[in-house]
TIMI-2910 file (N, C-alpha, C, CB; in pm, 1 decimal, decimal comma, always signed):
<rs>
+----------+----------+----------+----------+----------+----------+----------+----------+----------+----------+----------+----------+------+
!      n_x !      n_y !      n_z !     ca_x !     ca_y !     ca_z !      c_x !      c_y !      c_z !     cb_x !     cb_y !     cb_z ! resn !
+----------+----------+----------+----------+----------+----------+----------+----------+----------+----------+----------+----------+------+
!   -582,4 !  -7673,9 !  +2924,2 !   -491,4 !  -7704,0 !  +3033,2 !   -567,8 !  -7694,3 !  +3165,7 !   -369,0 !  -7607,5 !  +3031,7 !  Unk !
!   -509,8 !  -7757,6 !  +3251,4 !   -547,4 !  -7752,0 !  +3407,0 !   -581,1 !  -7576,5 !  +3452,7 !   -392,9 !  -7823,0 !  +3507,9 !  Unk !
!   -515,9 !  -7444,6 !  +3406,9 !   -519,8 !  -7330,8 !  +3406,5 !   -669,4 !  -7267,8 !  +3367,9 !   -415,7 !  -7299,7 !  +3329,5 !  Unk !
!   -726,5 !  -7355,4 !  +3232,4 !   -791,4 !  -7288,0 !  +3173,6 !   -806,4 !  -7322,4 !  +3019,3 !   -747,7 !  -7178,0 !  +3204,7 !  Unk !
!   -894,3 !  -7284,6 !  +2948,3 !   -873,9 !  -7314,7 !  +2813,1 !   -862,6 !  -7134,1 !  +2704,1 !  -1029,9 !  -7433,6 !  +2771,9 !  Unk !
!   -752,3 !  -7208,4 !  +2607,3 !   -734,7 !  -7084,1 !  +2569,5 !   -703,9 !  -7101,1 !  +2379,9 !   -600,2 !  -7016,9 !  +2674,5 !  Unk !
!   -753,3 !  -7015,8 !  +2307,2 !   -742,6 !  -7021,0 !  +2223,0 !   -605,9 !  -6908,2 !  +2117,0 !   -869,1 !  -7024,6 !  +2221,1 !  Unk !
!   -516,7 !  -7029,4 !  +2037,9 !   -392,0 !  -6962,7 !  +1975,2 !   -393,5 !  -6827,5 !  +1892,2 !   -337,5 !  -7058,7 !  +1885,6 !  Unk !
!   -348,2 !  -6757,9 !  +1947,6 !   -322,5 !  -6570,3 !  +1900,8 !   -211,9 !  -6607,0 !  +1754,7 !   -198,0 !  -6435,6 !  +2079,6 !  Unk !
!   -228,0 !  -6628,2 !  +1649,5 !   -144,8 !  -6632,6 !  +1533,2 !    -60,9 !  -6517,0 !  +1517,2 !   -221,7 !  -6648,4 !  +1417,6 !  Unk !
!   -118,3 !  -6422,1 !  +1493,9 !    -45,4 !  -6295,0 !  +1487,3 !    +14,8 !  -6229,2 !  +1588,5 !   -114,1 !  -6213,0 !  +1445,5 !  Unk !
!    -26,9 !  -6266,0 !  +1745,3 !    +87,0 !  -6240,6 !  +1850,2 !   +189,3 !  -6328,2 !  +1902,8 !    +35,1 !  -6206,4 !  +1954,8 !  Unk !
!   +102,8 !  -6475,4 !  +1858,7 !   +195,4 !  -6600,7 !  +1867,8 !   +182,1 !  -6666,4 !  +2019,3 !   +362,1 !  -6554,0 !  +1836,2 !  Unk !
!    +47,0 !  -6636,3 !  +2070,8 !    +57,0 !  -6644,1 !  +2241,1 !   -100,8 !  -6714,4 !  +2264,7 !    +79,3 !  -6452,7 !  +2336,4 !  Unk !
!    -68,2 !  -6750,3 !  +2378,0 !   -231,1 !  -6785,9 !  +2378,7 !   -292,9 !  -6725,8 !  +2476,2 !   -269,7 !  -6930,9 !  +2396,3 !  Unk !
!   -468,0 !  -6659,0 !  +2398,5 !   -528,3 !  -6610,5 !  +2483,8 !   -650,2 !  -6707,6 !  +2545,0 !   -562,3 !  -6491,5 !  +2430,5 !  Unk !
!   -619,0 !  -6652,7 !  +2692,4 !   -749,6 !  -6730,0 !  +2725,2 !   -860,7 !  -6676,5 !  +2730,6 !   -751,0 !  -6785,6 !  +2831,6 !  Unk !
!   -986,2 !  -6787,5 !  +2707,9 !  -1089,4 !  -6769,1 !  +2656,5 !  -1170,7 !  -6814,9 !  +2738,9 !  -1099,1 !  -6807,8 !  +2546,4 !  Unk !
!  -1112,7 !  -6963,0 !  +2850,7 !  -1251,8 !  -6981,8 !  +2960,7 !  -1151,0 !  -7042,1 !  +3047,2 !  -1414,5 !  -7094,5 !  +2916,5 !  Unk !
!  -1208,4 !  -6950,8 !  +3221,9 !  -1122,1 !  -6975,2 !  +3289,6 !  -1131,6 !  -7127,9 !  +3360,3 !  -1118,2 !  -6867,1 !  +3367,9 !  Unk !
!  -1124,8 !  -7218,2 !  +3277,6 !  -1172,4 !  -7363,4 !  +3341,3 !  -1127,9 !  -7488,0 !  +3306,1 !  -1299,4 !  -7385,3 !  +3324,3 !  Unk !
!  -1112,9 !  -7532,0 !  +3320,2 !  -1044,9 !  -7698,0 !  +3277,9 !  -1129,8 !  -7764,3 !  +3202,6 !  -1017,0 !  -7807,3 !  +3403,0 !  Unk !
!  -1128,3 !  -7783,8 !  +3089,8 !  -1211,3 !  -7879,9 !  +3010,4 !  -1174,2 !  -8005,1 !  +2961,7 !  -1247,7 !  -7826,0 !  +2910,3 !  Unk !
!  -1048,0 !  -7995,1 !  +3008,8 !   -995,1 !  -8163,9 !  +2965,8 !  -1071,4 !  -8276,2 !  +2908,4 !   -952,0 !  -8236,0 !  +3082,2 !  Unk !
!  -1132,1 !  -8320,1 !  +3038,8 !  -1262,7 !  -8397,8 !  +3082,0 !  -1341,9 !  -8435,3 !  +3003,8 !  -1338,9 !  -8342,3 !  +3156,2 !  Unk !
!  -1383,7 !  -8279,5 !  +2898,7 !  -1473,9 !  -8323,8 !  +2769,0 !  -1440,7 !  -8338,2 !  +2656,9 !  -1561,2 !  -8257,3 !  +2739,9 !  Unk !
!  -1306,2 !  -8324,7 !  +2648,9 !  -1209,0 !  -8351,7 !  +2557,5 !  -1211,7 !  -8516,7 !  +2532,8 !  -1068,2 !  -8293,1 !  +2612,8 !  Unk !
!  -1177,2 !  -8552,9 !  +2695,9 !  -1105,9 !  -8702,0 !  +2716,1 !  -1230,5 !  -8820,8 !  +2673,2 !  -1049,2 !  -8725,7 !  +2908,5 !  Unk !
!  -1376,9 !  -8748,5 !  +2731,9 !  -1485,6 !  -8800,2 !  +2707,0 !  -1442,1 !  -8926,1 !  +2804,7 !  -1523,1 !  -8817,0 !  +2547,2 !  Unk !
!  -1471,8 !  -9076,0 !  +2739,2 !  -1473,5 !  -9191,2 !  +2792,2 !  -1333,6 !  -9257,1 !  +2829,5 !  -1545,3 !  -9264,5 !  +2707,6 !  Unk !
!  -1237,8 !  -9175,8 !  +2769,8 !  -1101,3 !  -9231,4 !  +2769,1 !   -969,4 !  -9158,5 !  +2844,5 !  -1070,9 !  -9242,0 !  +2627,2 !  Unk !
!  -1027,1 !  -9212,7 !  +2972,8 !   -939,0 !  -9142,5 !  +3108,9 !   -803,9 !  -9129,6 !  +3098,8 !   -947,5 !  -9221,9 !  +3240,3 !  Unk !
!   -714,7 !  -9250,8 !  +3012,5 !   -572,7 !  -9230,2 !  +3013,8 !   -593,0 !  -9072,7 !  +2947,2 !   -471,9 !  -9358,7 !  +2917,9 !  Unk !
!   -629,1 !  -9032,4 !  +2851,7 !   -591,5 !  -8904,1 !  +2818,5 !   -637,2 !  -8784,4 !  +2943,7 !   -662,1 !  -8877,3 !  +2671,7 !  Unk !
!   -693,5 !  -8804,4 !  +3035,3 !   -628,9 !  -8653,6 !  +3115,3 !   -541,2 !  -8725,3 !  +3170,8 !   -721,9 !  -8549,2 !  +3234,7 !  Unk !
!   -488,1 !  -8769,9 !  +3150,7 !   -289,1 !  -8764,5 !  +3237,3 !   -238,8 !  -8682,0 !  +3152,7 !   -159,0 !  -8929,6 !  +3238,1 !  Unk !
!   -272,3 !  -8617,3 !  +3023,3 !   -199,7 !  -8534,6 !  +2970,2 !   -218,4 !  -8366,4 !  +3044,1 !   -236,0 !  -8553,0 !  +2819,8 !  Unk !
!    -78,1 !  -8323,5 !  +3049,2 !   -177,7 !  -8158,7 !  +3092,9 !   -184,4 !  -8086,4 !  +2997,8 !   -121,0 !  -8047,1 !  +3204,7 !  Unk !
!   -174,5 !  -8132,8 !  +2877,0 !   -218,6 !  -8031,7 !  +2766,9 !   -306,1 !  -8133,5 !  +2652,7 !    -63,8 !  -7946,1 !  +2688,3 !  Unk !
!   -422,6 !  -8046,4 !  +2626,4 !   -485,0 !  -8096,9 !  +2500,5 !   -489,7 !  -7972,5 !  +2413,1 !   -634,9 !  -8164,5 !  +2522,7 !  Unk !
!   -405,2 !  -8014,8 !  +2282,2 !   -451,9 !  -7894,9 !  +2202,1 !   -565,0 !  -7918,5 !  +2091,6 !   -328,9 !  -7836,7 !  +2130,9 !  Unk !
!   -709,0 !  -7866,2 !  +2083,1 !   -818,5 !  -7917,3 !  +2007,9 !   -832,1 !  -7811,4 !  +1934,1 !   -941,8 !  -7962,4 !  +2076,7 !  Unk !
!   -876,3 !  -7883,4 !  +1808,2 !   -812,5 !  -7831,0 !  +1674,1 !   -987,3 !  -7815,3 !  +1616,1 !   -676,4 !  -7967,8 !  +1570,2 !  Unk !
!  -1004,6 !  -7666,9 !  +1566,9 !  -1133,7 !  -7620,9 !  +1537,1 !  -1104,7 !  -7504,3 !  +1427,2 !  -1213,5 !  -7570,1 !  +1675,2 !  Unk !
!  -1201,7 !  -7558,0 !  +1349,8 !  -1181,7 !  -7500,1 !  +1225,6 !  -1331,1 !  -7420,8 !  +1191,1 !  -1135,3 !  -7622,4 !  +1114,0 !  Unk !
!  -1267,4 !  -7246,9 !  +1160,9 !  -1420,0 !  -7165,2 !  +1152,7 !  -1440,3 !  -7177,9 !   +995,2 !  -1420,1 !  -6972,8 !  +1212,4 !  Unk !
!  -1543,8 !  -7234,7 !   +917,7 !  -1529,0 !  -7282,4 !   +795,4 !  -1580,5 !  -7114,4 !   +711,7 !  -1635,6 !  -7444,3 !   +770,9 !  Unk !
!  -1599,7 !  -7014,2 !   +769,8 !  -1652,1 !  -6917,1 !   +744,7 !  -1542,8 !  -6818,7 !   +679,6 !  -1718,6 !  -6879,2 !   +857,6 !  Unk !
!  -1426,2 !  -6857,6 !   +717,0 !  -1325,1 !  -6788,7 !   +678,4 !  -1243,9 !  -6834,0 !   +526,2 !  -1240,3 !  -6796,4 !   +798,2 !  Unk !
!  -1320,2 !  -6929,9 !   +490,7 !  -1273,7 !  -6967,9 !   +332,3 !  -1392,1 !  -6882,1 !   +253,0 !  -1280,0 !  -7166,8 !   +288,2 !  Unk !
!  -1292,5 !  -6815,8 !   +143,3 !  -1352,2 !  -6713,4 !    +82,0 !  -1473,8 !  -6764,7 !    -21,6 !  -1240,1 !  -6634,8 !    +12,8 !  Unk !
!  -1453,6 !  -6926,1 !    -78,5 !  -1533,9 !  -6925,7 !   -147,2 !  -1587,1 !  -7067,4 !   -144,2 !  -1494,0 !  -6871,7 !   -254,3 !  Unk !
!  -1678,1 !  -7111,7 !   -193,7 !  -1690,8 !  -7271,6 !   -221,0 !  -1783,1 !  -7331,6 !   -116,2 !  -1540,9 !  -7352,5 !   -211,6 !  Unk !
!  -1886,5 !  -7422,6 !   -135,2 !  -2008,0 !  -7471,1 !    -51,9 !  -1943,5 !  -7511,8 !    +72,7 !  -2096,5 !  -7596,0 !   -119,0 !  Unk !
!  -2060,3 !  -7544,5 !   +125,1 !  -1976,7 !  -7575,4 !   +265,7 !  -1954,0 !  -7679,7 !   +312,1 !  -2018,5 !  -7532,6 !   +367,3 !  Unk !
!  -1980,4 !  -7805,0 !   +194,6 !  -1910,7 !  -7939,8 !   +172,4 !  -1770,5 !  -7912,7 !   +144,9 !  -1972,0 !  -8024,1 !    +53,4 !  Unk !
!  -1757,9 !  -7869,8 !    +79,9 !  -1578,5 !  -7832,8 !     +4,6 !  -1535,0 !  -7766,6 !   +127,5 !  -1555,6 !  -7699,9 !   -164,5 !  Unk !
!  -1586,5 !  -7662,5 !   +190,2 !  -1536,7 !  -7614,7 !   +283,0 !  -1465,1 !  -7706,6 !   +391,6 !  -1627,1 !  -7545,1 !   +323,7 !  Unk !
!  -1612,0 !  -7784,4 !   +451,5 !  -1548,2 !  -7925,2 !   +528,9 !  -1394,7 !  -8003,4 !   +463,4 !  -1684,0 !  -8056,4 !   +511,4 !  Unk !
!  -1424,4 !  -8023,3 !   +371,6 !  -1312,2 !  -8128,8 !   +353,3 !  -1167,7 !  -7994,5 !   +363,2 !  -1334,9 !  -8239,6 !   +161,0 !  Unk !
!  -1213,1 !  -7891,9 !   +302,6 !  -1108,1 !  -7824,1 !   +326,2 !  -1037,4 !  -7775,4 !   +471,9 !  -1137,6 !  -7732,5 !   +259,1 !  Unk !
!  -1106,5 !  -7788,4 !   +575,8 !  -1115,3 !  -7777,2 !   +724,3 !  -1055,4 !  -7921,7 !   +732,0 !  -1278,3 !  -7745,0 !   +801,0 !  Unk !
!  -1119,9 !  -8032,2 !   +669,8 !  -1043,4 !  -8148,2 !   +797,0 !   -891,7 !  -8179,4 !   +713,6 !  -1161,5 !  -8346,7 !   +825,7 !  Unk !
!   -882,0 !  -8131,7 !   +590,7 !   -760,6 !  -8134,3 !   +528,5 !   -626,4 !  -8036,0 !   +617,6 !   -798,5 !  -8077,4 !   +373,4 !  Unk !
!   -659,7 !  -7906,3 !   +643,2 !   -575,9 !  -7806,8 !   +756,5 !   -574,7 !  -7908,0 !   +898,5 !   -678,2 !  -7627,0 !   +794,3 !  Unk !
!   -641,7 !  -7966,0 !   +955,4 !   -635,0 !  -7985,8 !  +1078,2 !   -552,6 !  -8147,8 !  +1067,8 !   -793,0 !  -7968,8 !  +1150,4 !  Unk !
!   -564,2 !  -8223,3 !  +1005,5 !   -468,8 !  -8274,3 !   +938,5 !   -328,1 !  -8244,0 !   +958,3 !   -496,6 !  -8253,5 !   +831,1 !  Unk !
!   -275,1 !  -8126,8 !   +898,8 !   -167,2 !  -8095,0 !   +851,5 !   -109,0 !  -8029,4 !   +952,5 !   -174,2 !  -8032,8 !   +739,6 !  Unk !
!   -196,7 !  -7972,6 !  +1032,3 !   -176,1 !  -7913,9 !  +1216,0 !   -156,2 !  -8003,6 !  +1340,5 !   -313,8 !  -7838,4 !  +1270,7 !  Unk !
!   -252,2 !  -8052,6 !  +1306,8 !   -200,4 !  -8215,2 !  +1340,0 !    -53,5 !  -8284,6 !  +1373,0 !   -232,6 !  -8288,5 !  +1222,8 !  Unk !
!    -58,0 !  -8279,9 !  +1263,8 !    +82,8 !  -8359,4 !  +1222,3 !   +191,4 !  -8281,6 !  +1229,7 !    +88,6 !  -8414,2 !  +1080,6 !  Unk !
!   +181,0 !  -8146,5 !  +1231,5 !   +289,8 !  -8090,6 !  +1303,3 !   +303,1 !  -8078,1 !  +1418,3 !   +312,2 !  -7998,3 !  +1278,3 !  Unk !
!   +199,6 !  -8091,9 !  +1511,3 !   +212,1 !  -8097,1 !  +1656,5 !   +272,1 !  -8219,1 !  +1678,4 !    +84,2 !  -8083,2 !  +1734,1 !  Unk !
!   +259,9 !  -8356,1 !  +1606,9 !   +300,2 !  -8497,8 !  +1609,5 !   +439,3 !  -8484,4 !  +1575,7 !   +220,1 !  -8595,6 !  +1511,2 !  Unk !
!   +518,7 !  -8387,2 !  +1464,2 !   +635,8 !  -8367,9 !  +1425,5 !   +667,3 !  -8293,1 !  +1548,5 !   +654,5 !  -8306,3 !  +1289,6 !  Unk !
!   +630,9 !  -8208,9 !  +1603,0 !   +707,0 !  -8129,2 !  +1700,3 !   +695,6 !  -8190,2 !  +1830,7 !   +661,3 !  -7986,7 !  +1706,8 !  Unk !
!   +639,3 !  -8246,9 !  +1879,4 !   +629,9 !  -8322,0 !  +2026,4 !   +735,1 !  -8476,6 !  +1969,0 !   +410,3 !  -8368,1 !  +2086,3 !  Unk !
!   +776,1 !  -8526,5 !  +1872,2 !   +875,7 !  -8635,5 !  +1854,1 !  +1013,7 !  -8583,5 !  +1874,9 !   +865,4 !  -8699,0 !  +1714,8 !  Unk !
!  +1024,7 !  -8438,3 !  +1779,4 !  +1134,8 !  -8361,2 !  +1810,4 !  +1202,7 !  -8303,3 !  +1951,7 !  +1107,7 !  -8270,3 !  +1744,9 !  Unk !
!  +1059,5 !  -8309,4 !  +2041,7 !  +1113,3 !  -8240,4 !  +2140,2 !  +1122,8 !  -8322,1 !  +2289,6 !  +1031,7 !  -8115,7 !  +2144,7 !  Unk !
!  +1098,0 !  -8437,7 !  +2238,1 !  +1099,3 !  -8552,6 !  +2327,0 !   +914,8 !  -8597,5 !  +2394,3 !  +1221,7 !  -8497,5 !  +2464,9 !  Unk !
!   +808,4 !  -8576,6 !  +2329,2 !   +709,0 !  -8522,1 !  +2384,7 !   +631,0 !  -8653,3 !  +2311,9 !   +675,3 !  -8352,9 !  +2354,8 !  Unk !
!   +548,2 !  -8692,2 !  +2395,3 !   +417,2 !  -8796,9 !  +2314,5 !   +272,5 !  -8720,9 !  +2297,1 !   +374,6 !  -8952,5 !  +2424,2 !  Unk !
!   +231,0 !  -8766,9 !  +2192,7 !    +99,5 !  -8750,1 !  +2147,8 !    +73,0 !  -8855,6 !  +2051,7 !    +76,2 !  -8616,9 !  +2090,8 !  Unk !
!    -81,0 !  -8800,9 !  +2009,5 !   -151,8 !  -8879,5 !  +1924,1 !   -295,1 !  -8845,3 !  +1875,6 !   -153,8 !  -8994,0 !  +1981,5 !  Unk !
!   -297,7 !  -8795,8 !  +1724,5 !   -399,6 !  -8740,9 !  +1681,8 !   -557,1 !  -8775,8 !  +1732,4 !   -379,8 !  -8760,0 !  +1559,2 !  Unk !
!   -642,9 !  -8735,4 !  +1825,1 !   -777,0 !  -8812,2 !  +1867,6 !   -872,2 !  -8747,5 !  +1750,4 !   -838,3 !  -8775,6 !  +2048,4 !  Unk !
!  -1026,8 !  -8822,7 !  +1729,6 !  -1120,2 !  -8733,6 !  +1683,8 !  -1236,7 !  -8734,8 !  +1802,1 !  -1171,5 !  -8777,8 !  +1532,6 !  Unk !
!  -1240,0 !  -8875,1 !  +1875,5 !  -1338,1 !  -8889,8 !  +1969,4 !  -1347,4 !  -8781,0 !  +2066,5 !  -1321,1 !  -9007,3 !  +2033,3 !  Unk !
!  -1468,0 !  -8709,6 !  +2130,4 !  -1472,4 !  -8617,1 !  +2249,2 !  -1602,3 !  -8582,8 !  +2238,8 !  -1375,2 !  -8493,0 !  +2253,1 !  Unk !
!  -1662,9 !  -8543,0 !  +2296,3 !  -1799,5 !  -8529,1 !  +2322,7 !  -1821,2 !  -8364,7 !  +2271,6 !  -1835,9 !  -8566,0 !  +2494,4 !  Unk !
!  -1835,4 !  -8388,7 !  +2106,4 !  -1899,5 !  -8269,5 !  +2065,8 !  -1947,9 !  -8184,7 !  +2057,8 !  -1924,2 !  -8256,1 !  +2044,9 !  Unk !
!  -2105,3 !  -8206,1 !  +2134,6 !  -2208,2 !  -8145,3 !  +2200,9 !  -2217,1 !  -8058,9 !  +2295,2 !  -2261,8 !  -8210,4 !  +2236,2 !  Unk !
!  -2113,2 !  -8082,6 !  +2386,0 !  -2055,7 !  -8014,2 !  +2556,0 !  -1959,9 !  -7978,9 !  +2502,0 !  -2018,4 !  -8107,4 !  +2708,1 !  Unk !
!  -1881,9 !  -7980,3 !  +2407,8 !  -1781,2 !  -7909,7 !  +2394,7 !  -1840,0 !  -7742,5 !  +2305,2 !  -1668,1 !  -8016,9 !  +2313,3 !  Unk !
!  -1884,1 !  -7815,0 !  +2210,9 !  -1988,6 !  -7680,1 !  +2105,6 !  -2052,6 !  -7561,5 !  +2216,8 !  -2173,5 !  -7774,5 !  +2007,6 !  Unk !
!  -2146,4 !  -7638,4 !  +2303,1 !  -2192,7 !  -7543,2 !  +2459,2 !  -2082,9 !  -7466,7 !  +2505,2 !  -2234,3 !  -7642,9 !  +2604,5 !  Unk !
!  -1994,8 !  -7554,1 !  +2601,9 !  -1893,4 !  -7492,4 !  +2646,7 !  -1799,9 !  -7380,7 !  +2589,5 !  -1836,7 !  -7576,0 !  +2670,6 !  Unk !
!  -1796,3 !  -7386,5 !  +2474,3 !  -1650,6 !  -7299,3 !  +2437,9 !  -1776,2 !  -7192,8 !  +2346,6 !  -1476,1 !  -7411,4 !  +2312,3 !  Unk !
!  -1905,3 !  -7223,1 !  +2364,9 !  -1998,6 !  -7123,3 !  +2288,9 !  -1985,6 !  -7102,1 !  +2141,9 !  -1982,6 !  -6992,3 !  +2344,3 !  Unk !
!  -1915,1 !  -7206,6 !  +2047,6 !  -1864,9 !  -7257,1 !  +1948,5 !  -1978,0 !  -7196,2 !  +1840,5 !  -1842,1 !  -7415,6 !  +1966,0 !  Unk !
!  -1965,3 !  -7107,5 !  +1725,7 !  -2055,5 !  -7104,6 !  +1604,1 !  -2098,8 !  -7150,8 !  +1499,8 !  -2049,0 !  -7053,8 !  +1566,5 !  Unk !
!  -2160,8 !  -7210,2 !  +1464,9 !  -2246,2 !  -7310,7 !  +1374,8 !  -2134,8 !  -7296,2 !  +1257,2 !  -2431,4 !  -7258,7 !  +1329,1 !  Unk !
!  -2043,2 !  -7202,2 !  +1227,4 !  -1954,6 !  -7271,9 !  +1137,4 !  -1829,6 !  -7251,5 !  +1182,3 !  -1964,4 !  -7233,7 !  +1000,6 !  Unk !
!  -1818,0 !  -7293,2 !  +1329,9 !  -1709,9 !  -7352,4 !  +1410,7 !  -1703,1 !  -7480,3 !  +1410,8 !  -1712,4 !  -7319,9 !  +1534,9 !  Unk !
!  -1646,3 !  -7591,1 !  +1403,8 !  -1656,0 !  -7713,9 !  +1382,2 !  -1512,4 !  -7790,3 !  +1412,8 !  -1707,6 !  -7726,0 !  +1246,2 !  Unk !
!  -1551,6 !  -7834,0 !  +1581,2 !  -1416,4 !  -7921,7 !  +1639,9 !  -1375,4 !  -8030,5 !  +1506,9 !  -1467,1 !  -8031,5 !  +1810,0 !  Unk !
!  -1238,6 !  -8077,5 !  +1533,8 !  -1193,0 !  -8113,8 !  +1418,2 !  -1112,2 !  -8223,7 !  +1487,0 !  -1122,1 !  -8002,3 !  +1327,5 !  Unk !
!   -996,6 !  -8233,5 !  +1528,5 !   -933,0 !  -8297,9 !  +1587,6 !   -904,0 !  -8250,0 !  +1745,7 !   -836,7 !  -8311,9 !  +1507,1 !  Unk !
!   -819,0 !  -8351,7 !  +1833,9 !   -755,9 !  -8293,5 !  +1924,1 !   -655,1 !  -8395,3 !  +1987,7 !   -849,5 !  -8235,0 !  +2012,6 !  Unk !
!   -558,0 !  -8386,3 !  +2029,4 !   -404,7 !  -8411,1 !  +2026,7 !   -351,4 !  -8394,2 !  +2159,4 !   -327,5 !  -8314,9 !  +1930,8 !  Unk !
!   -339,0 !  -8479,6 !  +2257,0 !   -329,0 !  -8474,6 !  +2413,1 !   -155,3 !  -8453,4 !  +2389,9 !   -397,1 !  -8642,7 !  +2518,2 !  Unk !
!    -96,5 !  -8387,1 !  +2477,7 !    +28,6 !  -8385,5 !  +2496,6 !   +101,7 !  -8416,7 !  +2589,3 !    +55,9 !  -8308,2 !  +2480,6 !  Unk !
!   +175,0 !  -8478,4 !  +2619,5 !   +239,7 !  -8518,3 !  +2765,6 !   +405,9 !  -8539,7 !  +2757,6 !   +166,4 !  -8674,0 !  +2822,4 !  Unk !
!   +448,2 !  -8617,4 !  +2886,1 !   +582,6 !  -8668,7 !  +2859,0 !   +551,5 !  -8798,5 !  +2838,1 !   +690,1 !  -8648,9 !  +2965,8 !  Unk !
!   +675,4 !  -8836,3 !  +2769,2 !   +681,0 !  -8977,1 !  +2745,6 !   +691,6 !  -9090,7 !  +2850,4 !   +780,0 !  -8990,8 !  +2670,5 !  Unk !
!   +592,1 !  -9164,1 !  +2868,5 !   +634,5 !  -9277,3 !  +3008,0 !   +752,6 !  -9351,8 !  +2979,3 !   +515,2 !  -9404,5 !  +3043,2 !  Unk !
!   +838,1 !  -9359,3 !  +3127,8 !   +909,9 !  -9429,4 !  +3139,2 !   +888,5 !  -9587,1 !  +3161,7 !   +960,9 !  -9373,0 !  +3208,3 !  Unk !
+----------+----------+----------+----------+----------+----------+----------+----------+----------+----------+----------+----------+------+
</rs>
């Protein structure tokens, strides 16, 4: 967000922030209509936390969850009057730097949120 970027607290249900800065920008990469959104939620999966299985299986098992996270953010922004749309494009590299991301952190998707134009 314009605030800052912050990563989802599951077990408190809140979000903490993590860098006090706007990263939109490297989110949006080449495709400016998306910062008109003020929220991007980017979807990163630590593949370290699956208990077992190479880290091919792991991948597919990561882009299979983000997927399914995905698509509930797509179910819940239709419900609530809200547009989005699943992205994968964003500049990887500056994003991995920026958020200081760990080699089995691995951006996945990300999902601009806005209101719907009239």
């Amino acid at each position: 967000m314009k605030t800052g970027t912050y990563l989802y607290n599951a077990k408190k249900h809140l979000l903490d922030l993590i860098v006090d800065r706007d990263y939109r920008e490297i989110i949006a990469d080449k495709q400016a209509n998306v910062l008109k959104a003020p929220v991007i939620c980017l979807l990163v999966s630590d593949i370290s936390r699956f208990a077992f299985g190479n880290d091919s299986l792991k991948l597919v098992w990561a882009a299979e969850d983000a997927g399914i996270v995905s698509q509930n953010i797509s179910l819940f922004c239709a419900s609530a009057g809200l547009a989005t749309r699943p992205r994968a494009f964003m500049d990887q590299q500056k994003l991995r730097e920026v958020l200081d991301l760990k080699d089995t952190q691995h951006l996945m998707l990300n999902n601009p949120v806005s209101y719907k134009s009239k």
